[in-house]
N, C-alpha and C positions, 0 to 999 in steps of 0.2 A: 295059528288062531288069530283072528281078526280081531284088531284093538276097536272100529269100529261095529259098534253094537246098531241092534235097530234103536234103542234108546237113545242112544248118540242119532242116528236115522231123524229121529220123531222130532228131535230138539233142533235140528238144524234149519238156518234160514235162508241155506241155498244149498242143492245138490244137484248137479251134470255130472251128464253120462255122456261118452264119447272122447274122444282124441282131440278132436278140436275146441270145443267148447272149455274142455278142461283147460289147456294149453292156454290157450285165452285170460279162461279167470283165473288161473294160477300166478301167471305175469302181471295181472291187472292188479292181484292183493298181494305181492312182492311191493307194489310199487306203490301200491296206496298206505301201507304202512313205512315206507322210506327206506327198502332192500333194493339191492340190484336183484332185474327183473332175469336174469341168466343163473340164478343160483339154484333154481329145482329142474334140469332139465330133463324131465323124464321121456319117456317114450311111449307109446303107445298104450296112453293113459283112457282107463275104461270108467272111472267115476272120480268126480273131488267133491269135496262137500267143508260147509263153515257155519260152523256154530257162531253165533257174532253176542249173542250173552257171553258166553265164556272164549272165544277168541280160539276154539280147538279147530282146527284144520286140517281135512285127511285127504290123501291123491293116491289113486290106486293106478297102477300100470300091469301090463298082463306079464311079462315077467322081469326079472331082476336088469337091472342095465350098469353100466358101470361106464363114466365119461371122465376125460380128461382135460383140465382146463388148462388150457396148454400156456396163456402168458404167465402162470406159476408154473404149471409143469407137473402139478398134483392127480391125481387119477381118483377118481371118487366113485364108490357103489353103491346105488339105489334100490331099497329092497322091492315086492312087490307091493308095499303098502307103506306110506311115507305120512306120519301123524308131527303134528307140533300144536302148541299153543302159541298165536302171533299179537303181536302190538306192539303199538308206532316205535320202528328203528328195532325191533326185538325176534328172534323166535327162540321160544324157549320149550322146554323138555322135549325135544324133537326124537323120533326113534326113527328106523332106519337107510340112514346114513352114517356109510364111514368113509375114512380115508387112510390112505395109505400115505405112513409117515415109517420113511427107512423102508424096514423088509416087512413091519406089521401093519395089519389094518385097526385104524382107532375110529372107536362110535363116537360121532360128534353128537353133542345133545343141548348147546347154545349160539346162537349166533347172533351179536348184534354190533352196530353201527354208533360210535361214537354222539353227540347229538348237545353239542352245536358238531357239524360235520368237520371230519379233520383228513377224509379221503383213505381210512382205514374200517375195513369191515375186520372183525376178530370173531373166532371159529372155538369153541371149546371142547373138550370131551368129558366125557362122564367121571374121570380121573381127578381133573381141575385143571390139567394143562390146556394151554391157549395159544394160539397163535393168529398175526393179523398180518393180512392181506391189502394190497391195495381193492378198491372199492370196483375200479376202470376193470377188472380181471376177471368181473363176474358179470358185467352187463353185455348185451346182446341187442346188436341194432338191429331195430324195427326199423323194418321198409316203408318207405313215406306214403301214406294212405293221399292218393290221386281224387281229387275233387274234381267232381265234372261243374266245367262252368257255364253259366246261364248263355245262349246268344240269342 
């Protein structure tokens, strides 16, 4: 069942459809609230959407992916419908994402960035336990956007 309602629909101040476009604005409000823009990599994402009264945010992909962030070495699974509520340096009550710690997989449901910055992002789960990450582990280089110049 879909956490996103049309009611959730009706209230939103921005919804795309598509792979690209989502991809796009998903990296763009990672980075406009002060996350590395490499932490929701999903895949072949069909709609996102953002409430910005209440800061709820949902990205749908068409099926489940699971990525591993290799300079920690963690493997992480993304369901097909990824909710949080976000704000600056924060996302909070997040639902499907987990990670695999030892031989289980644990629901992470907070993530945020220290703030004055100290180069540690910290991951929590629905449990209370927590763990922090360098910040460098989760960011994703953007290819230099090429300026045509005037002759």
């Amino acid at each position: 069942m879909s956490l996103v309602t049309e009611e959730i629909r009706a209230k939103a101040s921005e919804i795309y459809y598509g792979n690209d476009i989502c991809q796009e604005k998903s990296k763009f409000l990672l980075k406009e609230v002060g996350l590395p823009n490499g932490l929701l990599p999903l895949e072949d994402m069909v709609e996102c959407g953002y409430v910005k009264d209440t800061g709820f945010v949902w990205l749908k992909q068409k099926k489940k992916t699971e990525h591993k962030f290799e300079k920690i070495g963690r493997l992480t699974s993304y369901a097909t419908e990824v909710t949080a509520y976000v704000e600056p340096n924060k996302i909070k009550k997040l639902t499907g994402v987990k990670t695999k710690e030892l031989l289980i997989w644990v629901t992470l449901s907070d993530i945020y960035v220290a703030d004055p910055p100290t180069g540690k992002i910290t991951f929590k789960t629905t449990t209370g336990l927590s763990r922090s990450f360098p910040v460098a582990a989760f960011e994703v280089q953007e290819p230099p956007v090429e300026v045509a110049s005037a002759q």
